[in-house]
Backbone as JSON, one array per atom type, in Angstrom:
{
  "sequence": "XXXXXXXXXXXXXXXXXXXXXXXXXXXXXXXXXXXXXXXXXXXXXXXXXXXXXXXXXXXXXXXXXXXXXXXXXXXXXXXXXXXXXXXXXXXXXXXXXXXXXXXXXXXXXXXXXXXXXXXXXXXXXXXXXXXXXXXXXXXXXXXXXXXXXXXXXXXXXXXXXXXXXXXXXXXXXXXXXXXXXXXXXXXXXXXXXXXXXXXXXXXXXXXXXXXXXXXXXXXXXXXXXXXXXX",
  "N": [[15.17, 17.09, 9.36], [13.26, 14.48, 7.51], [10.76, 14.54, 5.6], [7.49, 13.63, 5.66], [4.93, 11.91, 4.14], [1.57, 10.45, 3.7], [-0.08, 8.63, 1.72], [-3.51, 7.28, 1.19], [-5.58, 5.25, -0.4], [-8.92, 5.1, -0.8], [-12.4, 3.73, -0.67], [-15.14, 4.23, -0.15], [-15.18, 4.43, 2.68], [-16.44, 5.21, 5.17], [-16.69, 4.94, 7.58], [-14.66, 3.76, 9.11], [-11.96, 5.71, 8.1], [-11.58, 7.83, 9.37], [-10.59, 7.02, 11.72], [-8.29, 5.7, 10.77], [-6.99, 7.93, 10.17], [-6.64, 9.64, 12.57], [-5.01, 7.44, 13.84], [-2.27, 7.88, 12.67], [0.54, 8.83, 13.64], [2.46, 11.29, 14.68], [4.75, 12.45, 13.21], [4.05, 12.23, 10.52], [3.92, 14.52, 7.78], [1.63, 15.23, 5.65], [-1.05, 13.91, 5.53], [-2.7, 11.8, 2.95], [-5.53, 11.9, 1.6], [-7.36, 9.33, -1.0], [-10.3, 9.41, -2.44], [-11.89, 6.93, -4.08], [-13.95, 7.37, -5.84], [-15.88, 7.02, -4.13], [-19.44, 6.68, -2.4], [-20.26, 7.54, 0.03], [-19.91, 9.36, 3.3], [-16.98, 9.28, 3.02], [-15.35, 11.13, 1.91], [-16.26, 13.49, 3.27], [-15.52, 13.04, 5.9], [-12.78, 12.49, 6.08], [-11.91, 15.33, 5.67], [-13.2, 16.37, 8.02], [-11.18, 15.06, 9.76], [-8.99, 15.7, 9.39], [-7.56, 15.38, 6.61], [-5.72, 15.77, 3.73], [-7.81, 15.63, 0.67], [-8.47, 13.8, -2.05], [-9.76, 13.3, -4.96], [-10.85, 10.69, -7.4], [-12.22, 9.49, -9.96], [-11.78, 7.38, -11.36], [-12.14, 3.82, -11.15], [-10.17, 2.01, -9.04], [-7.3, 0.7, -7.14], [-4.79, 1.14, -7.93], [-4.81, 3.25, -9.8], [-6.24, 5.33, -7.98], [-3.86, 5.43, -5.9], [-1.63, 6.57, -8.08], [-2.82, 8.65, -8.63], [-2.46, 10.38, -5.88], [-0.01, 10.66, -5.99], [0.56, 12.04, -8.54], [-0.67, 14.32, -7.32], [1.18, 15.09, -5.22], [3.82, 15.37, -6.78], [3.25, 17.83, -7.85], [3.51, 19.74, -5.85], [5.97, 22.43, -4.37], [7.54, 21.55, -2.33], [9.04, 18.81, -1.67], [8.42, 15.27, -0.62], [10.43, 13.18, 1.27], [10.04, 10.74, 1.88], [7.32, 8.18, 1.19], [4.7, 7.11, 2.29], [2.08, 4.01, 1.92], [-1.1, 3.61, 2.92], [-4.13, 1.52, 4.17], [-7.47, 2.13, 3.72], [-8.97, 1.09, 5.33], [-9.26, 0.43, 7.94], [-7.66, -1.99, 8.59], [-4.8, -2.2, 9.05], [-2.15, -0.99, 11.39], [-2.23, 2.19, 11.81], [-0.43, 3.37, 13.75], [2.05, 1.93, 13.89], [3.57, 3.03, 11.83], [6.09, 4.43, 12.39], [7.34, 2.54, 13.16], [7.9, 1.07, 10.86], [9.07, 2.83, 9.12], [11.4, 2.98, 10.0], [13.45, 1.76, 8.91], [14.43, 3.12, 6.44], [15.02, 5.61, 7.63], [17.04, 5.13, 9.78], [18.72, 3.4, 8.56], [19.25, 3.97, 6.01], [17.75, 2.21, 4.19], [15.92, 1.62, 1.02], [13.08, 0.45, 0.31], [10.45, -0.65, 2.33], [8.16, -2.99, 3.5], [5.52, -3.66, 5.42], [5.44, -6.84, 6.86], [2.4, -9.02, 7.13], [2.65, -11.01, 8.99], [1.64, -14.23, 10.61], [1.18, -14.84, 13.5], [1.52, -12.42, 14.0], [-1.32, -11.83, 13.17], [-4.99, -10.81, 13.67], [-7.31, -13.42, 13.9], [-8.92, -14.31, 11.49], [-8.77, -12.19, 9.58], [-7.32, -12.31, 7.16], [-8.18, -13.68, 3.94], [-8.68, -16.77, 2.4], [-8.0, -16.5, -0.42], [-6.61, -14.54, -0.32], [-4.42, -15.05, 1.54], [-3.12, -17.5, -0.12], [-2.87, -15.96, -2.59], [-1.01, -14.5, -1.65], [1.35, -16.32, -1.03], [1.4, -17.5, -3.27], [2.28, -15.66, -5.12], [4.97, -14.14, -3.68], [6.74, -17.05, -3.72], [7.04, -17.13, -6.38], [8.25, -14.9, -6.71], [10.6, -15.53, -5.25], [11.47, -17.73, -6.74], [12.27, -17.1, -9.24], [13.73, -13.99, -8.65], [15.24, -14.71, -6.56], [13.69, -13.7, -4.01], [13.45, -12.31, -0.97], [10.94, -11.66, -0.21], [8.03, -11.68, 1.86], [5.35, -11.03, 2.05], [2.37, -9.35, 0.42], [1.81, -7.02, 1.45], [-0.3, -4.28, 2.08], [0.34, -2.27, 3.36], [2.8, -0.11, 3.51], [6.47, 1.59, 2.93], [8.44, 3.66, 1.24], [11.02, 5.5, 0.04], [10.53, 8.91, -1.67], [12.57, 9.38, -4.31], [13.23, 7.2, -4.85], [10.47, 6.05, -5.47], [9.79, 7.62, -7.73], [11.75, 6.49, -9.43], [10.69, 3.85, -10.14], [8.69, 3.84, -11.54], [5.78, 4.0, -11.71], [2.75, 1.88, -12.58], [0.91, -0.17, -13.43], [-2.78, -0.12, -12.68], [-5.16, -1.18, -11.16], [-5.41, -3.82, -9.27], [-2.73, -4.91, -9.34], [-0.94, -3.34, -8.23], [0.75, -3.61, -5.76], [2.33, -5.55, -6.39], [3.45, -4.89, -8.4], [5.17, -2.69, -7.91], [6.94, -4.51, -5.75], [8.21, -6.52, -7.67], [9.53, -4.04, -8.91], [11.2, -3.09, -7.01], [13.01, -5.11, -7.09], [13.75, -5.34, -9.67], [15.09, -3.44, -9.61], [17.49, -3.65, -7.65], [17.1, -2.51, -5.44], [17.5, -1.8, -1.78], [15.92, -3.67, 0.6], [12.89, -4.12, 3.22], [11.52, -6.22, 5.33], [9.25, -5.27, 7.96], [7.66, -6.45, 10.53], [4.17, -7.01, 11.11], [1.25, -5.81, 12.86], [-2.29, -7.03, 12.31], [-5.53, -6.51, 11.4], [-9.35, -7.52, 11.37], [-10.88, -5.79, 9.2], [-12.83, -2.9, 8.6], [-15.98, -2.79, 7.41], [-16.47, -4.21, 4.36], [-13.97, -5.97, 2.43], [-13.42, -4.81, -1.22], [-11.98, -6.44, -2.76], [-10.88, -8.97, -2.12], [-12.79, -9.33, -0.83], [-14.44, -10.79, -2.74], [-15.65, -12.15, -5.06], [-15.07, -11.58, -7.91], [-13.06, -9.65, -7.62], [-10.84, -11.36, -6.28], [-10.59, -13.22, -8.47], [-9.42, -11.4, -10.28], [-7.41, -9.82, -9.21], [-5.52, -11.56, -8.78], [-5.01, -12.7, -11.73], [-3.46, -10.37, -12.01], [-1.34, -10.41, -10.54], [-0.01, -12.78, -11.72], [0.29, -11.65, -14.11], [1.91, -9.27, -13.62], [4.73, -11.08, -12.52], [5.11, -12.62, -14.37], [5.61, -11.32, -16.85], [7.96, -9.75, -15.98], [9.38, -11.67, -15.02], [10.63, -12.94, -17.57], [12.2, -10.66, -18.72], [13.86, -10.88, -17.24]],
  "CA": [[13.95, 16.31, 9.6], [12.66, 13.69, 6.5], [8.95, 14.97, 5.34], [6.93, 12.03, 5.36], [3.76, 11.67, 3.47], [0.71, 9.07, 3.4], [-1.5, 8.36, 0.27], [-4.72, 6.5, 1.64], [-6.89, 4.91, -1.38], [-10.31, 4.98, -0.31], [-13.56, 3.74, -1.5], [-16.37, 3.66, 0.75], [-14.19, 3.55, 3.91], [-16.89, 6.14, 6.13], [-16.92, 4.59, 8.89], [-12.9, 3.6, 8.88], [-11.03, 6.15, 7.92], [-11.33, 8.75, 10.33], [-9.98, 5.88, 12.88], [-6.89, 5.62, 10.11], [-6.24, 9.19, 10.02], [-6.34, 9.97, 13.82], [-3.83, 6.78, 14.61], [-1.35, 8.25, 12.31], [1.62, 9.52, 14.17], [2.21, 12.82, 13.79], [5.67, 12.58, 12.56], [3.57, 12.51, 9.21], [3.81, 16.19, 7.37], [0.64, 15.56, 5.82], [-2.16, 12.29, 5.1], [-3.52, 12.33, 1.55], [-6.6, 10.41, 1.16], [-7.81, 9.85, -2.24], [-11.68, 8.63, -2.93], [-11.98, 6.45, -5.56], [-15.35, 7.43, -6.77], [-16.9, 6.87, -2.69], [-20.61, 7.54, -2.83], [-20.81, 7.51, 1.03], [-19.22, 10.05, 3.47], [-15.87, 9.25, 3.13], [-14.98, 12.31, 2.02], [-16.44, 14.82, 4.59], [-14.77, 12.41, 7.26], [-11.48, 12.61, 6.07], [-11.72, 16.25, 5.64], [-13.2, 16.31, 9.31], [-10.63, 14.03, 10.39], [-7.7, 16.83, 9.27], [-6.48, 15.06, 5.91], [-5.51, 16.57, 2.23], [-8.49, 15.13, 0.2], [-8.91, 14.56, -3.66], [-10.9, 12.5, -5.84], [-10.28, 9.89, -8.44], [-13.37, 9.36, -10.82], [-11.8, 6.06, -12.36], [-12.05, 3.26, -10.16], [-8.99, 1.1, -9.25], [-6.52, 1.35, -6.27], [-3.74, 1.97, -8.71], [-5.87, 5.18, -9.76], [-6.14, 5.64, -6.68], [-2.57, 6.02, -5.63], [-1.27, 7.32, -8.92], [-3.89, 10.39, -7.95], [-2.22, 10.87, -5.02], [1.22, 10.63, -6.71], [0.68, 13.22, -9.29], [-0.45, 15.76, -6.23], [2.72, 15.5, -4.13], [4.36, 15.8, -8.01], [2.89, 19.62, -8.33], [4.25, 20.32, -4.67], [7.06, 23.17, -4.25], [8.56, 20.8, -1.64], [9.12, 17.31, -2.03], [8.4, 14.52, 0.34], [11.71, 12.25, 1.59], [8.92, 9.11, 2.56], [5.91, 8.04, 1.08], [4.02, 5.93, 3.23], [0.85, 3.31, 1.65], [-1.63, 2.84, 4.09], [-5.24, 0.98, 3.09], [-8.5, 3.15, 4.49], [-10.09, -0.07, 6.19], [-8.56, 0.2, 9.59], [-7.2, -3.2, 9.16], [-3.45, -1.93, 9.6], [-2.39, -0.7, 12.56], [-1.65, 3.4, 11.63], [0.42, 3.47, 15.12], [2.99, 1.43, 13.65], [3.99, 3.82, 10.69], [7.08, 4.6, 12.99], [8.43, 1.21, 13.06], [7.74, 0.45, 9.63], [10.13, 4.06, 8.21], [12.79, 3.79, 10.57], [14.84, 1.32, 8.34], [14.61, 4.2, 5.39], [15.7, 6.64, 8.66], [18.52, 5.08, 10.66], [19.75, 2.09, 7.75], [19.01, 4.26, 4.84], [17.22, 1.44, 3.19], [15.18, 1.8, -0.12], [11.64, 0.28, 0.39], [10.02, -1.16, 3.64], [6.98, -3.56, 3.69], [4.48, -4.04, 6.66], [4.6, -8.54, 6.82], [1.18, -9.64, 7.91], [3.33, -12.23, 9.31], [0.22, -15.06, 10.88], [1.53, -14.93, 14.69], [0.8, -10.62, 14.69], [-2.98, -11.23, 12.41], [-6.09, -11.32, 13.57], [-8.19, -14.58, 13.26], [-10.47, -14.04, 10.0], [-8.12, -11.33, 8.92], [-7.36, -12.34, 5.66], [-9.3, -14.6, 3.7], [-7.95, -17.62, 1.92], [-7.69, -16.14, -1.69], [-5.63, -13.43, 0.03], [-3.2, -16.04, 2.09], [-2.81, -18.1, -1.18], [-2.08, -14.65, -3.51], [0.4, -14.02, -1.02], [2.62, -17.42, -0.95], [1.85, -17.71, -5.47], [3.51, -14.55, -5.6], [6.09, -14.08, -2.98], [7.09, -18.15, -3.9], [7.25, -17.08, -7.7], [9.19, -14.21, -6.68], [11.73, -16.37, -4.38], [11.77, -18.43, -7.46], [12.89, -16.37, -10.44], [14.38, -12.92, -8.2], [15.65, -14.47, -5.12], [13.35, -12.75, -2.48], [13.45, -13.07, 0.62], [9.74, -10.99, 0.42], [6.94, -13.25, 2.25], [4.16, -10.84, 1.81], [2.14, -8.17, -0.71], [1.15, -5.99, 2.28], [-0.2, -2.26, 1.58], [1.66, -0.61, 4.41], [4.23, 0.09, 2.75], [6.85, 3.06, 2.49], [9.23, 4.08, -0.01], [12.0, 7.11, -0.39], [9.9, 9.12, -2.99], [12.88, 9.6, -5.15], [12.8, 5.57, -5.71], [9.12, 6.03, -5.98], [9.52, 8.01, -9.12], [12.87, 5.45, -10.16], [10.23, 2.51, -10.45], [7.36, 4.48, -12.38], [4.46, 2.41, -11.21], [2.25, 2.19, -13.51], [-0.83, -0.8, -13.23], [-4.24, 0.87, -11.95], [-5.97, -1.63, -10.53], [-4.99, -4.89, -8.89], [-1.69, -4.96, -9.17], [-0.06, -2.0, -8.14], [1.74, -3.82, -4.41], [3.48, -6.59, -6.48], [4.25, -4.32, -9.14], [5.88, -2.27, -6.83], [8.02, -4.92, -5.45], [8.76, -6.88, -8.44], [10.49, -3.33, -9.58], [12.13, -2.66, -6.09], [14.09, -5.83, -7.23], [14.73, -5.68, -10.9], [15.91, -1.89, -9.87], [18.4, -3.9, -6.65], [16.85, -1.42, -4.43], [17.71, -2.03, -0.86], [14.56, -3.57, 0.94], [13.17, -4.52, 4.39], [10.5, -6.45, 5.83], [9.06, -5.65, 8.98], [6.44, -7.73, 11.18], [2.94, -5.41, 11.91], [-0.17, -6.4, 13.23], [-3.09, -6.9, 11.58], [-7.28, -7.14, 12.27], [-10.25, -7.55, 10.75], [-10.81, -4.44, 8.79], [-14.23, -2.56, 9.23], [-16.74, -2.83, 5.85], [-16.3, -5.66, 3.23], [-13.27, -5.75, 1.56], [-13.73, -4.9, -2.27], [-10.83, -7.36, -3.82], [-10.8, -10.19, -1.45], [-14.14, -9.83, -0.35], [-15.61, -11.0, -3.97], [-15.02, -13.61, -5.93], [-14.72, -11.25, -9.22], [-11.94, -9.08, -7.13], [-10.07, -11.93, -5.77], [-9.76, -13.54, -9.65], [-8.52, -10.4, -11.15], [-5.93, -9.85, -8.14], [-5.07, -13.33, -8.89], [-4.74, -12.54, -12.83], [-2.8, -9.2, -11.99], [-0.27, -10.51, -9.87], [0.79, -13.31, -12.86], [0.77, -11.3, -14.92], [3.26, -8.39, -13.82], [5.55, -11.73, -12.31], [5.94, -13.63, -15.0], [6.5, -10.06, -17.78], [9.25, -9.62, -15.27], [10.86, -12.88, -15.03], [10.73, -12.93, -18.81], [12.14, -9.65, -19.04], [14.79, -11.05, -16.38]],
  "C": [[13.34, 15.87, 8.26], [11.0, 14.43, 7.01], [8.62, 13.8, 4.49], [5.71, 12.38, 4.68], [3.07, 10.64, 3.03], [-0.21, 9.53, 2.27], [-2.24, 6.75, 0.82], [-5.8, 6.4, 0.45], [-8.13, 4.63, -0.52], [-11.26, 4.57, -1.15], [-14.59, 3.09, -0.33], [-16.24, 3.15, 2.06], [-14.98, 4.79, 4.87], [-16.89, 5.68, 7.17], [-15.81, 4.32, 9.52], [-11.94, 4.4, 8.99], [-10.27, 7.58, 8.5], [-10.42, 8.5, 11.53], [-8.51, 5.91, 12.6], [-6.44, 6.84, 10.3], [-6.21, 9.89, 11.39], [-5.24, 9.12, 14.25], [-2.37, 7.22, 13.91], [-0.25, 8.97, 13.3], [1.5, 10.78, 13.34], [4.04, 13.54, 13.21], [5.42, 13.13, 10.69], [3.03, 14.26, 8.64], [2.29, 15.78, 6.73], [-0.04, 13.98, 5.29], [-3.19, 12.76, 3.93], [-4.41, 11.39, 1.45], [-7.35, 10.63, -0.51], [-9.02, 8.82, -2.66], [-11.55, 8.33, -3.96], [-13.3, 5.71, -5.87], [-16.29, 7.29, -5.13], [-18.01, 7.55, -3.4], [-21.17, 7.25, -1.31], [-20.19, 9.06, 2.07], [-18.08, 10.05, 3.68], [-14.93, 10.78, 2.96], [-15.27, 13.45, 2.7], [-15.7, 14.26, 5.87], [-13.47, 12.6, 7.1], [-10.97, 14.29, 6.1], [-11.93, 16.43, 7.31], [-12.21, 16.05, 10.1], [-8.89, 14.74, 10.33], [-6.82, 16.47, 8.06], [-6.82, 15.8, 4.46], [-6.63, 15.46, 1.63], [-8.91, 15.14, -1.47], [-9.68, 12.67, -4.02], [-10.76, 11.96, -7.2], [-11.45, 9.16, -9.02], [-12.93, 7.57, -11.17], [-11.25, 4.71, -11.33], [-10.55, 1.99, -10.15], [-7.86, 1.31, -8.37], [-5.39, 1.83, -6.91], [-4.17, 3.32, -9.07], [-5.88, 5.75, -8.82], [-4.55, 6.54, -6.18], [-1.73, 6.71, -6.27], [-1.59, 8.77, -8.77], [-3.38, 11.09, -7.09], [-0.58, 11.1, -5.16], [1.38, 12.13, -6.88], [0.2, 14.2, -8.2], [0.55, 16.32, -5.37], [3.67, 16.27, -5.48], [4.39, 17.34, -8.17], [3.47, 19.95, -6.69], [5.85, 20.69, -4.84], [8.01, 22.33, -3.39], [8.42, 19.63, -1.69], [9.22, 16.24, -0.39], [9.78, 13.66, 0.34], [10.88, 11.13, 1.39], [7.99, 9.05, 2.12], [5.7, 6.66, 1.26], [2.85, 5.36, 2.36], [0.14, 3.05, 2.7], [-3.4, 2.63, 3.63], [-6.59, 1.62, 4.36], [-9.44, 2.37, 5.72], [-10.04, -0.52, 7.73], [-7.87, -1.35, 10.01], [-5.53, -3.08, 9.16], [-3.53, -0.99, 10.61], [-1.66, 1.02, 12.47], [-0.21, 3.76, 12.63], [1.68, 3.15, 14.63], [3.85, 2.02, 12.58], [5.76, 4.03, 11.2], [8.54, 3.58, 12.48], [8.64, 0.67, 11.6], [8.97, 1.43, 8.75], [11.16, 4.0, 9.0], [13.86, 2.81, 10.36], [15.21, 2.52, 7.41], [15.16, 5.06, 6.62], [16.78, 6.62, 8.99], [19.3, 3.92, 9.49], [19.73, 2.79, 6.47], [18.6, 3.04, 3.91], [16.12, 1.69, 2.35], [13.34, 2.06, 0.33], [11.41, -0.69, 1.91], [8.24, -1.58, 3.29], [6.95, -4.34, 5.16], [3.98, -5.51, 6.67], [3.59, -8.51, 7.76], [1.4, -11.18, 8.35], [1.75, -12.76, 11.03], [0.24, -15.17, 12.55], [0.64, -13.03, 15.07], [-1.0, -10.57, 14.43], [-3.48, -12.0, 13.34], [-7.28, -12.82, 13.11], [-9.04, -13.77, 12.01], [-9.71, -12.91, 9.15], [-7.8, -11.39, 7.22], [-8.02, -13.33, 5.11], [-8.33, -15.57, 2.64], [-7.34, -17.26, 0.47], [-6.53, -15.11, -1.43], [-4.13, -14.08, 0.69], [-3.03, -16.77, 0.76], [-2.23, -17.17, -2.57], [-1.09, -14.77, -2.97], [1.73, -15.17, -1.23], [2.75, -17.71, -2.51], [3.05, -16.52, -5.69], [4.4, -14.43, -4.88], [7.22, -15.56, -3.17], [7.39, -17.76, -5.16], [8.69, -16.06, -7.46], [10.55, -14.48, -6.02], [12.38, -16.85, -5.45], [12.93, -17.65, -8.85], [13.56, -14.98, -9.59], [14.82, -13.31, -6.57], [15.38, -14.09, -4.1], [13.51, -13.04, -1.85], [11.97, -11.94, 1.01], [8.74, -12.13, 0.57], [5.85, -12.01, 2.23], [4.15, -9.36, 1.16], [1.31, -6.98, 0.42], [1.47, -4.72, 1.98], [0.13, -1.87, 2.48], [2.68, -0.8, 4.01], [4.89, 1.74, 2.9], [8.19, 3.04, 2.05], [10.01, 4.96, -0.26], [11.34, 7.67, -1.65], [11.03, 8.78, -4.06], [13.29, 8.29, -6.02], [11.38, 5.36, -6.23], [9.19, 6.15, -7.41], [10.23, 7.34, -9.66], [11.9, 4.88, -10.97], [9.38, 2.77, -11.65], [6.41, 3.56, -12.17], [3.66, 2.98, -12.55], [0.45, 1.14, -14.07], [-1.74, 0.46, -11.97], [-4.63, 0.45, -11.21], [-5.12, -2.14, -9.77], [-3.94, -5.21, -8.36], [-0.61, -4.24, -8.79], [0.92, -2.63, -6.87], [2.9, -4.85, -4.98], [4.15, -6.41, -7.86], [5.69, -3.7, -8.62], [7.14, -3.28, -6.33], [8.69, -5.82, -6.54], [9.84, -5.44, -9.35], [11.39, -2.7, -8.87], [13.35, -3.99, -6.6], [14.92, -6.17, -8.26], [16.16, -4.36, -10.58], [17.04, -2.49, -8.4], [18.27, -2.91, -5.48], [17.23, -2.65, -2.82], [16.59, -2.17, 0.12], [14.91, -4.38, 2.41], [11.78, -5.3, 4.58], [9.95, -6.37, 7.03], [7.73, -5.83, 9.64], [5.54, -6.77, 11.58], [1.83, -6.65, 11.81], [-1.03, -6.11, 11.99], [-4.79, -7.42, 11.89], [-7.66, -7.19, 11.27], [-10.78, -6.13, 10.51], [-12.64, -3.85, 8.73], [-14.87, -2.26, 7.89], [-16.6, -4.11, 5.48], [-15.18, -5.1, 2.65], [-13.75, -5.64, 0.0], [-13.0, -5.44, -3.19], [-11.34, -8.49, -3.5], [-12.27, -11.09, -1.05], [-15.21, -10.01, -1.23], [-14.67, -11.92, -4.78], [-14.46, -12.65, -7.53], [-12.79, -10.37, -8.67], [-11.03, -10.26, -6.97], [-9.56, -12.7, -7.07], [-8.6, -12.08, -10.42], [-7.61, -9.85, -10.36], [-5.51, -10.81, -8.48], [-4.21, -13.01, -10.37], [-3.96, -11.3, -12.49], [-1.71, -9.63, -11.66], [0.48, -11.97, -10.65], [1.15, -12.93, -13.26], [1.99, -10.15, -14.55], [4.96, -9.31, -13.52], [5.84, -12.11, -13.49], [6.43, -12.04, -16.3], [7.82, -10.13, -16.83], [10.24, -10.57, -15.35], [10.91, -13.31, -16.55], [11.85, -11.84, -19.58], [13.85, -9.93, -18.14], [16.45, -11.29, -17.51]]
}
């Protein structure tokens, strides 16, 4: 039996993320949520809510997930799967299943959750977020051949490619880091189709004009180092 494990960045997701950590299947050995810096109750809810809980002072979803990295890292047993899933209830936890069971039955590498426009929600993403998605997945067609059409955080990963890639941006860029190094490294990838709503709070990237430039500036910059580097 593969031991799966979720790392949930949080920031200010109280009202959310109790919702995320009950729809989880319970195939999942354990759900790590990691506050980054919350100053609401996110963290007594997730503890409520039955998940491993730590705390990341320096704000930035890469911080975030790195945080939750280095804790599986100090664990005597090692996870097979690590799942991404974003605290805002706008992925659909349920689907975690369908999303790991190319890494299960195809042994394939990495698996991303497309927010392909037929499964989303009206209002679901916001135009800076549909336009990130086709600059970078079009850049990445361009210079690495993808065949990836979107930077969606449900994601999951075979740890021991996790640690291959070494992630390593903090903020911004950490989903198209991620796949720009599933492809320099020829990892074996999948895309499959998940729903998607309108997520509960304000987004804090998309849903600001300062977030949505410096996602913008993040996701140049780790493409084009790469296709330079190509």
């Amino acid at each position: 039996m593969s031991i799966i494990k979720v790392i949930i960045p949080a920031y200010n997701e109280a009202d959310s993320i109790s919702k995320v950590i009950h729809d989880i299947p319970d195939i999942v050995n354990e759900v790590i949520v990691v506050s980054n810096n919350s100053t609401d109750k996110t963290v007594e809810n997730a503890i409520q809510a039955g998940a491993t809980v730590l705390t990341e002072t320096n704000k930035g979803y890469g911080y975030a997930c790195l945080k939750g990295m280095d804790y599986i890292s100090k664990l005597n047993v090692k996870p097979d799967i690590i799942v991404f899933l974003d605290g805002d209830y706008s992925d659909y936890p349920e689907q975690l299943t369908k999303l790991i069971a190319p890494i299960l039955e195809e042994n394939v590498d990495f698996v991303v959750g497309a927010r392909t426009k037929n499964l989303r929600e009206k209002g679901s993403m916001t135009v800076p977020q549909e336009f990130g998605n086709w600059l970078a997945t079009s850049l990445m067609r361009l210079f690495f051949k993808s065949t990836f059409t979107d930077l969606g955080p449900f994601r999951a990963i075979k740890y021991s490619k996790l640690l291959e890639i070494n992630m390593l941006d903090k903020t911004y860029g950490w989903t198209v880091e991620m796949q720009l190094k599933v492809l320099r490294k020829h990892f074996t990838y999948r895309e499959i189709p998940v729903k998607y709503r309108n997520r509960i709070g304000v987004s804090k990237v998309s849903g600001t004009i300062k977030g949505a430039i410096f996602a913008g500036i993040k996701i140049l910059y780790w493409i084009f180092k790469y296709s330079i580097k190509k």
